[in-house]
VOLODO-622719 format. One line per 5 residues: for each residue z, x, y of C-alpha. Coordinates in steps of 0.02 Angstrom, whole numbers, plus 32768, in hexadecimal, padded with zeros to 4 digits. Each point is the difference from the previous one (the first is absolute). Layout:
N
Z/X/Y; ...
END
This chain:
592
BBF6/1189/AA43; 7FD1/80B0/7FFF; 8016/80B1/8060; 7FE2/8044/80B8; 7F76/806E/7FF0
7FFB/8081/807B; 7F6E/8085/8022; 7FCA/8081/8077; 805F/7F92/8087; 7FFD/803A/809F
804B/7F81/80A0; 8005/8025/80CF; 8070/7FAF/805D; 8019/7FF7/80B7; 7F81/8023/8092
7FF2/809D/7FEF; 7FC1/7FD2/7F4F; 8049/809A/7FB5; 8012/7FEE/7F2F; 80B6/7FDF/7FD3
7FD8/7FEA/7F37; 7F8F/8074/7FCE; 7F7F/800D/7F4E; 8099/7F9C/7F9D; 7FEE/7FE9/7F49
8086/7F8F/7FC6; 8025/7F80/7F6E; 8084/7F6E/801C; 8026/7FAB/7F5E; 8021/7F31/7FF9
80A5/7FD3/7FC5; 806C/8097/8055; 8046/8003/808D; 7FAD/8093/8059; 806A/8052/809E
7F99/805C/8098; 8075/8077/8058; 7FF6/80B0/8079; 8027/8027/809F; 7FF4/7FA3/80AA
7F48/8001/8021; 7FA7/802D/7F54; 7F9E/7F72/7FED; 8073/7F80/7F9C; 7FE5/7F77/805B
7F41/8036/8022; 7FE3/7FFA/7F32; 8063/7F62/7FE8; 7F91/7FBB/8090; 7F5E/8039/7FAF
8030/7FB7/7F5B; 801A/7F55/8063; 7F5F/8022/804C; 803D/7FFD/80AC; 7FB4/80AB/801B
7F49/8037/7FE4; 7FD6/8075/7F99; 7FA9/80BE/805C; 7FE6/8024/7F40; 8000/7FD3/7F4A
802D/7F79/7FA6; 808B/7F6C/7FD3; 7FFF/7F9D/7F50; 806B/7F95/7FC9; 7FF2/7FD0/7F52
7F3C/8032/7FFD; 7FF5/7F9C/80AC; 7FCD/805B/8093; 8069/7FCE/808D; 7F6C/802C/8079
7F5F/7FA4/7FC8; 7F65/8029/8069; 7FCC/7F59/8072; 7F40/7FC7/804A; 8040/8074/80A8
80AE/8059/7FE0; 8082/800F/7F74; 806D/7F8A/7FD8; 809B/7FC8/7FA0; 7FFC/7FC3/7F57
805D/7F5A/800B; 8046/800C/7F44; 805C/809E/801D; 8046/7FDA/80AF; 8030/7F56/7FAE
8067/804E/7F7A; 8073/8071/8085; 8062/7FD8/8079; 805A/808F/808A; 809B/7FE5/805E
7FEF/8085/80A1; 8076/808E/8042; 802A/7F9C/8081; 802C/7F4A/7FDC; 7FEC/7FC3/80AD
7F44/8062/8000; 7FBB/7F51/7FAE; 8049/7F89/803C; 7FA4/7F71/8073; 8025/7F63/7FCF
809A/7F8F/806E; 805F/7FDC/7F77; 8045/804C/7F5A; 7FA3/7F6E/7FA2; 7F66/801E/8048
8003/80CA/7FE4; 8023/7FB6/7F4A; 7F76/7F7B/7FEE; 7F85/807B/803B; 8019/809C/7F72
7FDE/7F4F/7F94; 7F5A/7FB5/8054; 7F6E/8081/7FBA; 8051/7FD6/7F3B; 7FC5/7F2B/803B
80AE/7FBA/7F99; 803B/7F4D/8000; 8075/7FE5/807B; 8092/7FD9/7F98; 7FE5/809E/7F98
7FF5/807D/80BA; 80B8/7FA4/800B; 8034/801C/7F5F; 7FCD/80B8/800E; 8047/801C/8094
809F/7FBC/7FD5; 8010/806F/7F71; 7FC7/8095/806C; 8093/7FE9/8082; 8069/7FED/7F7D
7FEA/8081/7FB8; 8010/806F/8098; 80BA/7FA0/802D; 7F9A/7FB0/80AA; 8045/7F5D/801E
7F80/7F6D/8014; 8056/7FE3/80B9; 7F9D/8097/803F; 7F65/7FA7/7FE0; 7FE6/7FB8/80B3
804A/80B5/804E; 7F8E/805C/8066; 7FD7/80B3/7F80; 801A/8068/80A5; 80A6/7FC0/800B
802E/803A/7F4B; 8071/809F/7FE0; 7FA6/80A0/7FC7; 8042/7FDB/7F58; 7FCE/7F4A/7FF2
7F5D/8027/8049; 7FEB/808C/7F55; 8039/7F6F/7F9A; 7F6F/7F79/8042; 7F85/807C/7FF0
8030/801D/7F48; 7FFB/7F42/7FEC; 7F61/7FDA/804A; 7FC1/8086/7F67; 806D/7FA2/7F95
7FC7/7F4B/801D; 7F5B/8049/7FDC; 8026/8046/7F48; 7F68/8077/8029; 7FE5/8095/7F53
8029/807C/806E; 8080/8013/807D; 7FD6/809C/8087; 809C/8021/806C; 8022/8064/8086
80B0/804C/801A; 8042/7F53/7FC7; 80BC/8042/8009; 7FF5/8014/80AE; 8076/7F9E/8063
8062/7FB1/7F61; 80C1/7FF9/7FCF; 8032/8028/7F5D; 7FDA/7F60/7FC0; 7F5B/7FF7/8057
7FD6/809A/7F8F; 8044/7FBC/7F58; 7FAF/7F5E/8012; 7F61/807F/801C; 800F/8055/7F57
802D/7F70/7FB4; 7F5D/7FA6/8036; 7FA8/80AD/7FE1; 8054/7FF9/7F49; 7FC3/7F4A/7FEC
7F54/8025/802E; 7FE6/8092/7F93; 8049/7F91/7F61; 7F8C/7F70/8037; 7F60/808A/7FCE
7FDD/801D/80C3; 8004/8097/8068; 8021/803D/8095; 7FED/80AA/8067; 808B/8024/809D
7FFD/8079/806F; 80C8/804C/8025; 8063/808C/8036; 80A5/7FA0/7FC2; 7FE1/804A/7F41
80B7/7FF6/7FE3; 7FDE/7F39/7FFB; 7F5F/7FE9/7FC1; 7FD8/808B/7F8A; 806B/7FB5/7F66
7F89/7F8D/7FFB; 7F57/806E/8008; 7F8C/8024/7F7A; 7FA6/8083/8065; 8003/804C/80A5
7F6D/802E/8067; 802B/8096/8076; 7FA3/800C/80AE; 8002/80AA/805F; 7F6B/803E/805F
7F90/7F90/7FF2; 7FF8/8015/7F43; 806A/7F9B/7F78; 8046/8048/7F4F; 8066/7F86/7F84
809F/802B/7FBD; 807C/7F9F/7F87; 809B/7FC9/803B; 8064/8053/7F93; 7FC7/80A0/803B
8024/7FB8/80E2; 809E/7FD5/7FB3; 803D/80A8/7FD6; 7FBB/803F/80AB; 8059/7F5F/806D
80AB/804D/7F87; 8004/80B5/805E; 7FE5/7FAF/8095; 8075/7F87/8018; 8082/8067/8068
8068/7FBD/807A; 7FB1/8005/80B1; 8099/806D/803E; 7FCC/808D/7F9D; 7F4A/7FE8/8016
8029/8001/80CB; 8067/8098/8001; 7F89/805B/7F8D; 7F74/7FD4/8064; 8055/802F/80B2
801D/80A0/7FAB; 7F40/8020/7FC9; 7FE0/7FD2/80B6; 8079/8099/8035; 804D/7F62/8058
80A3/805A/7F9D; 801A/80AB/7FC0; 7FCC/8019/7F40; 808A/7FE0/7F90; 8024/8014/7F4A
806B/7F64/8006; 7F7F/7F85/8001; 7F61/8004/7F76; 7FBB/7F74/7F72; 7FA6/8033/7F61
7FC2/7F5B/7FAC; 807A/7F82/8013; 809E/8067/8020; 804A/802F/80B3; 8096/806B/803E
8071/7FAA/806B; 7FE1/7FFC/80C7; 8041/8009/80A4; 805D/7F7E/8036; 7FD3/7F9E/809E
806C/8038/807C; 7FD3/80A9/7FC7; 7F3C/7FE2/8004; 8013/7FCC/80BE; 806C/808A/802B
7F6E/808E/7FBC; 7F75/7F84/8032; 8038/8007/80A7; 7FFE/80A3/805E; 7F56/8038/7FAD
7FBF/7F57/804F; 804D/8030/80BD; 7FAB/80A3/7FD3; 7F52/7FB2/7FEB; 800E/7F87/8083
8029/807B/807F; 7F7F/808E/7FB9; 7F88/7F6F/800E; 8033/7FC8/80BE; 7FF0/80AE/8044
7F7F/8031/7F95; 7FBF/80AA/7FAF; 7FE8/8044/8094; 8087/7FBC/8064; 7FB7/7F78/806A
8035/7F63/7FFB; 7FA1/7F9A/7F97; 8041/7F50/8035; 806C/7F8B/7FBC; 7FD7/7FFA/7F65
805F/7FBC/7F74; 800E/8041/7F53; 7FEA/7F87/7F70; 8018/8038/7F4D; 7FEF/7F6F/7F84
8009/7FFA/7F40; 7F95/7F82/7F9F; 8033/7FE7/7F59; 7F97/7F8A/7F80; 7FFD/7FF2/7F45
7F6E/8067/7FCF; 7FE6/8051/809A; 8063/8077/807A; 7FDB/8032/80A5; 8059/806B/806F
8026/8033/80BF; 7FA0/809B/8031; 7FF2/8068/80B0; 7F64/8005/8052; 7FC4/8083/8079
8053/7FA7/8094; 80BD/7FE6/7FB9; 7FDA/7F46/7FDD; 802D/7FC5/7F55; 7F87/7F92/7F8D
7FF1/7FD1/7F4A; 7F9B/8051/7F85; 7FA7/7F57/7FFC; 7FD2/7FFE/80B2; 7FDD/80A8/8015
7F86/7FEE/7F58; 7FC2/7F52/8041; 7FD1/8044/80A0; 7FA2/809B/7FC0; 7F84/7F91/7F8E
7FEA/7F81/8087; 7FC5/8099/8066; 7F88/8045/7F6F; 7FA8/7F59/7FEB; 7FCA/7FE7/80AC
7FA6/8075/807E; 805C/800D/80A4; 7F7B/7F95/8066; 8027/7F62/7F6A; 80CA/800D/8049
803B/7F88/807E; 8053/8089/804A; 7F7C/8067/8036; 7F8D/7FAF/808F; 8065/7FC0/80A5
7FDB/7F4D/800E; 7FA8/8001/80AA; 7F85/8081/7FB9; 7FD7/7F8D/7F66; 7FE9/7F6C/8087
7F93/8062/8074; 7FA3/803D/7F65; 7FE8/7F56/7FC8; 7FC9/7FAF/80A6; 7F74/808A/801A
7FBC/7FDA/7F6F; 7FFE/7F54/7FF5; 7FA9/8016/80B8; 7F83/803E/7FA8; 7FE8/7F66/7F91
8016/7F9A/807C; 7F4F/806E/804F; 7F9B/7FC6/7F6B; 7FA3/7F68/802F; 7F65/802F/7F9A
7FF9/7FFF/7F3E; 7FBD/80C2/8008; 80A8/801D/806A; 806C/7F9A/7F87; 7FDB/8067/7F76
8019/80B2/8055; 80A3/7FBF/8033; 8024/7FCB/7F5D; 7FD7/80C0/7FBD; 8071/803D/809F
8099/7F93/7FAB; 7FF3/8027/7F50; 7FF0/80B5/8030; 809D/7FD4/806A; 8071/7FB5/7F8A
7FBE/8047/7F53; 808A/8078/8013; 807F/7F76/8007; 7F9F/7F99/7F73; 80A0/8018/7F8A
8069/7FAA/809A; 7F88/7F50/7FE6; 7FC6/8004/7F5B; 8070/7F71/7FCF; 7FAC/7F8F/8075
7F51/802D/7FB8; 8009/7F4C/7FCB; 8019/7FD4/80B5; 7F61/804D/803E; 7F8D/7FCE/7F76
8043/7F44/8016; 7FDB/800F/80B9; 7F51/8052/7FE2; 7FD5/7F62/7F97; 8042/7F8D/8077
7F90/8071/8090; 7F57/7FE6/7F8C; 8031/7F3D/7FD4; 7FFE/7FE0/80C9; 7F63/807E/8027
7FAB/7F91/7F6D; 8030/7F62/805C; 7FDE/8025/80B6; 7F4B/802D/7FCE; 7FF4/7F63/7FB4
7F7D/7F8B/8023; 7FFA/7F4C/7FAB; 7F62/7FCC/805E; 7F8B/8064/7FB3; 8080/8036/7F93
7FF2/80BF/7FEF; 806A/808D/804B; 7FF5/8063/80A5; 803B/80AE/8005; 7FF2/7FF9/80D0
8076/7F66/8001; 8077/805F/7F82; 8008/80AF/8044; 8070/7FCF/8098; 8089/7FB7/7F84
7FE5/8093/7F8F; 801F/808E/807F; 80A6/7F95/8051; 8055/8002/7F50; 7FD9/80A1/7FD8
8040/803B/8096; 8080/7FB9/7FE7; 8018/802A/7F39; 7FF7/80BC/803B; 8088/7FDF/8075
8085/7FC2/7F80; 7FE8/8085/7F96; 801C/808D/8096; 80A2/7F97/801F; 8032/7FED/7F42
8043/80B3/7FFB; 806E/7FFD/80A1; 8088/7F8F/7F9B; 801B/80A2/7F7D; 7FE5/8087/808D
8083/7FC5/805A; 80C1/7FB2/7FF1; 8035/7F6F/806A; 808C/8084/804B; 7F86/806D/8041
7F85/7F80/803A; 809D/7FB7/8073; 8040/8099/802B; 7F4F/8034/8038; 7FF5/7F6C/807A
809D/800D/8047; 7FE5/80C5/8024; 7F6C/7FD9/804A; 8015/7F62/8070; 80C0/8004/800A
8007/804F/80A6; 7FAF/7F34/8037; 8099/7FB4/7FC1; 8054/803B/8096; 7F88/7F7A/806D
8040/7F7D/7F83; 7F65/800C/7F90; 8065/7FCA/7F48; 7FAF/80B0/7FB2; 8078/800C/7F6D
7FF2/7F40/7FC4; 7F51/8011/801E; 8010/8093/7F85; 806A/7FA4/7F94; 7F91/7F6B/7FEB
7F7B/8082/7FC1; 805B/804B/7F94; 802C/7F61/7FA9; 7F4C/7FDB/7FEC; 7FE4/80A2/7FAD
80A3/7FE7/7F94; 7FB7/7F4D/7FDE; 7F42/8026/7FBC; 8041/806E/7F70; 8089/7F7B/7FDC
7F7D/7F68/7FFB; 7F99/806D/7F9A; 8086/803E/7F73; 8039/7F33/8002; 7F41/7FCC/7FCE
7FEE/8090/7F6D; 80A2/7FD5/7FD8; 7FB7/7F45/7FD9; 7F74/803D/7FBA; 8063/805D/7F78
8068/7F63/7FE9; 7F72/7FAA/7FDA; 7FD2/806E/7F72; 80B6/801B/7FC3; 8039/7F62/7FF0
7F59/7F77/8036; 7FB2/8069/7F79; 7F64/801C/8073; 7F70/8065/7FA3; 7F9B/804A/80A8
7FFB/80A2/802F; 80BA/803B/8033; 802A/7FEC/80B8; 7F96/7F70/8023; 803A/7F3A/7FE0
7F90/7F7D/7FA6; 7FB4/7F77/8072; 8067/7F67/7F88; 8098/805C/802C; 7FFE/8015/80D3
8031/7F38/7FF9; 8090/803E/7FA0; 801D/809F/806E; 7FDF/7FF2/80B0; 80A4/7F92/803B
8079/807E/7FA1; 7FA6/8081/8057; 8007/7FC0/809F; 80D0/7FB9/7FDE; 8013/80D9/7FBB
7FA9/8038/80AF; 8066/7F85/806B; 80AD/8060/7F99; 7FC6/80A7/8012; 7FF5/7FD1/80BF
80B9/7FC0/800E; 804B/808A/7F8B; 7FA2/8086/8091; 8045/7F8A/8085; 80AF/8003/7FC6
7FF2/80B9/7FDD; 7FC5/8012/80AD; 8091/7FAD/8049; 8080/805E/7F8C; 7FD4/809A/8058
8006/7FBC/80A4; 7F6D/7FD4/8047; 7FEB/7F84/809D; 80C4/8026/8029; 8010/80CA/800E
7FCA/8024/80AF; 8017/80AE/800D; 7F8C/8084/8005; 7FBA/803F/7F59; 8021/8083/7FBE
7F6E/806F/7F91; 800E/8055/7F6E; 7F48/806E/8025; 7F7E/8021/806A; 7F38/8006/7FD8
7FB4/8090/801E; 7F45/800B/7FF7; 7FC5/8082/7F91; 7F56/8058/7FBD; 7FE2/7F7E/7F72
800B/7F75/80B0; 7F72/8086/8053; 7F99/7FF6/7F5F; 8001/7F52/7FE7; 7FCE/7FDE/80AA
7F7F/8081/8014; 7FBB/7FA8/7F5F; 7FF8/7F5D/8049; 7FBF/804A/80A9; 7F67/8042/7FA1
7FE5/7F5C/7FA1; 8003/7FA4/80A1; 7F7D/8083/8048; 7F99/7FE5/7F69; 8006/7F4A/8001
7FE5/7FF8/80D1; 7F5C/8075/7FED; 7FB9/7FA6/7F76; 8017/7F58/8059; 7F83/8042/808C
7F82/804A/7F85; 7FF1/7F7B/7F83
END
């Protein structure tokens, strides 16, 4: 068994496909027990993920123990079976792979790519539950119907039953009691004396990093290692109590007036105010805000409007409330969070830019136009018009790149066969052009749609049909479940796609797939399809019963909204755009 070999690694993630890992040069050595931590969002889970080889690599290189984990194929990379064999992952969230019925099952299947006797799978799953202090009787439970911390636990021992080299896992104290986490170390302990190794990703140090050899630290987009001696003395000065870390924050957020009372140097802190005396000086500078804020610099009234101020306290990390401009409170994470989310994408990439009915009017000119295009010449001009159309959006569908090119192979399989003759046999291009210009057309029309489900949220989608065809509801016309029912649809696409990739990671997880990430293996749909369809069927009922929690069907009132689109000059543009592609398209049609 040898090391992780990490160089110039660079991994995207998400549509957008912005780099969340960037040029990483790391070395993880067998036998130590390796932790990954940073902030919410570094990239912790993204590197643990691209050690697993559940992510693809934008850059650079993975080794492990001279093996490439990326070995180039007849048509695409793919994964080297000896390495993936060796590791096993258990994911931030337990319930994220499950799909089997039973616990059994979930159990059986982490087994089936090692090909074991049967009465050894048993044996090791015996000892694997066991271990984890998971009775036998849950064997026939459902793994949905598990507690969070049971759930952790059966994750843990499907990696267990597997005795895999390496054990990658992924906030693995999540969602355990205390003797969830020392059965954890213990196991941790037991694996590192047994010659394996094993790399975890954590914010709980305090449990965990006893038991490191190294730490790997994650902060924009880069990584550094440290030794745990030297996070220890850093975790020492700040553990504080959360009293004094509230109060001195509230002060630094001139939520309270500065005070000599309060400070920490290192690990030492003066003592504080009590509680009753916290509330009494929190309180009037709150009525103060909430009231500036209601009537508003100027002294109009600014609505009612309600003043939050929350404090967020996490071991390594502290975030604070802050005032915006308008009087409202937010966290230094929010505030932060929304200001890079605004940075990466261009205001015509946000689904809170276009009005909905513009994007639909936009997208039914244009696909007019296709529609025009009975003649291969016309075809391809409209084909130009589109990619002109939506290459501005590209970054909105570039995960479904494998979409299109599997539909443009299916569109040239059928051309081939309609112009098809068997008697002579030969091939007719007259016979096949028909064929060819229907799909195409209709290829070019999926992708103008593909961008409408990121341009635009469910909300405003409903609240853009019920603005503008709620005034029929008062001849009976059911406009707002009407409305409702499209809005589900939109919910649902997104849903039905997350379920499948979430399958198709499974299947390289824990089925051990080598294809390219994101996409299953034909011997494993047999295996796949029915848990897919069972997981589809449950997503549908939880949405049901969340849909009849809040009351729908029964309230019979009128509703009452939260905003109102207004069309703006990004709607004008869009449509003026689409205007002069239909134009384009229309003219051409009658030349060509």
């Amino acid at each position: 068994m040898g090391d992780w070999s990490l160089r110039q690694v660079s991994v995207a993630g998400g549509d957008d496909r912005d780099v969340i890992l960037s040029r990483i040069d790391l070395t993880i050595k067998a036998g130590d027990i390796t932790l990954i931590t940073g902030q919410n969002g570094a990239g912790k889970s993204t590197l643990l993920e691209a050690l697993a080889g559940l992510r693809p690599l934008a850059d650079g290189s993975i080794a492990l123990n001279g093996k490439m984990l990326w070995q180039e194929g007849k048509w695409r990379k793919r994964l080297e079976r000896d390495v993936i064999m060796s590791l096993g992952i258990a994911l931030q969230h337990s319930e994220a792979q499950w799909f089997a019925s039973t616990v059994k099952e979930e159990l059986f299947y982490s087994l089936r790519p090692y090909k074991l006797q049967r009465m050894e799978e048993e044996q090791r799953i015996a000892d694997a539950m066991l271990q984890l202090g998971l009775s036998m009787e849950l064997m026939s439970r459902d793994p949905w119907s598990l507690s969070g911390g049971q759930q952790r636990r059966l994750s843990l021992a499907c990696l267990l039953a597997c005795r895999t080299e390496w054990l990658l896992l992924d906030e693995p104290t999540a969602g355990l009691d205390a003797d969830g986490i020392d059965r954890l170390c213990g196991l941790l302990a037991a694996h590192r004396e047994a010659g394996k190794s094993a790399v975890v990703v954590t914010h709980d140090l305090e449990a965990l990093l006893p038991l490191a050899d190294s730490v790997v630290i994650v902060a924009d987009g880069k990584v550094r290692q440290a030794a745990p001696a030297d996070i220890a003395g850093n975790l020492a000065s700040a553990w504080i109590p959360q009293a004094w870390r509230t109060e001195a924050l509230l002060r630094e957020a001139e939520l309270l007036p500065p005070s000599r009372d309060l400070s920490w140097s290192g690990s030492s802190a003066v003592q504080s105010l009590s509680s009753a005396e916290l509330a009494e000086s929190l309180a009037p500078m709150l009525m103060e805000r909430k009231t500036g804020f209601e009537t508003g610099a100027d002294g109009r009234d600014a609505g009612a409007s309600t003043v939050e101020a929350d404090t967020v306290l996490e071991k390594g990390s502290v975030s604070y409330a802050v005032k915006q401009n308008n009087g409202t409170m937010r966290s230094t994470e929010d505030v932060r969070s929304t200001e890079e989310a605004s940075d990466r994408k261009p205001m015509w990439l946000r689904p809170d830019t276009f009005d909905p009915r513009a994007l639909l009017i936009a997208n039914m000119m244009l696909v007019a136009g296709v529609l025009m295009a009975n003649e291969l010449p016309n075809l391809f001009f409209a084909a130009g018009v589109v990619i002109l159309s939506v290459m501005p959006l590209w970054r909105l569908i570039a995960s479904w790149n494998g979409i299109i090119r599997g539909f443009f192979v299916f569109i040239v399989t059928l051309t081939f066969i309609a112009g098809l003759s068997l008697q002579p046999l030969g091939f007719s291009w007259k016979d096949a052009e028909p064929a060819f210009i229907r799909l195409g057309g209709m290829l070019l029309m999926m992708v103008l749609g593909m961008p409408l489900l990121k341009l635009m949220t469910p909300l405003r989608l409903q609240r853009a049909i019920e603005q503008t065809f709620g005034w029929l509801s008062r001849f009976r016309v059911p406009v707002h479940t009407f409305a409702l029912l499209v809005t589900l649809i939109f919910r649902f696409i997104p849903l039905l796609i997350g379920e499948w990739g979430r399958f198709a990671k499974l299947a390289h997880a824990r089925g051990k797939a080598t294809t390219t990430v994101g996409s299953i293996p034909l011997r494993m749909l047999r295996s796949v399809m029915l848990p897919f369809l069972r997981s589809i069927l449950r997503l549908a009922e939880e949405m049901a019963d969340a849909m009849e929690a809040r009351g729908y069907g029964h309230v019979k009132t009128a509703p009452a909204y939260g905003f109102r689109l207004v069309p703006g000059c990004w709607d004008a543009l869009i449509v003026a755009i689409a205007l002069l592609g239909l134009s384009v398209m229309y003219i051409t049609s009658q030349l060509l």
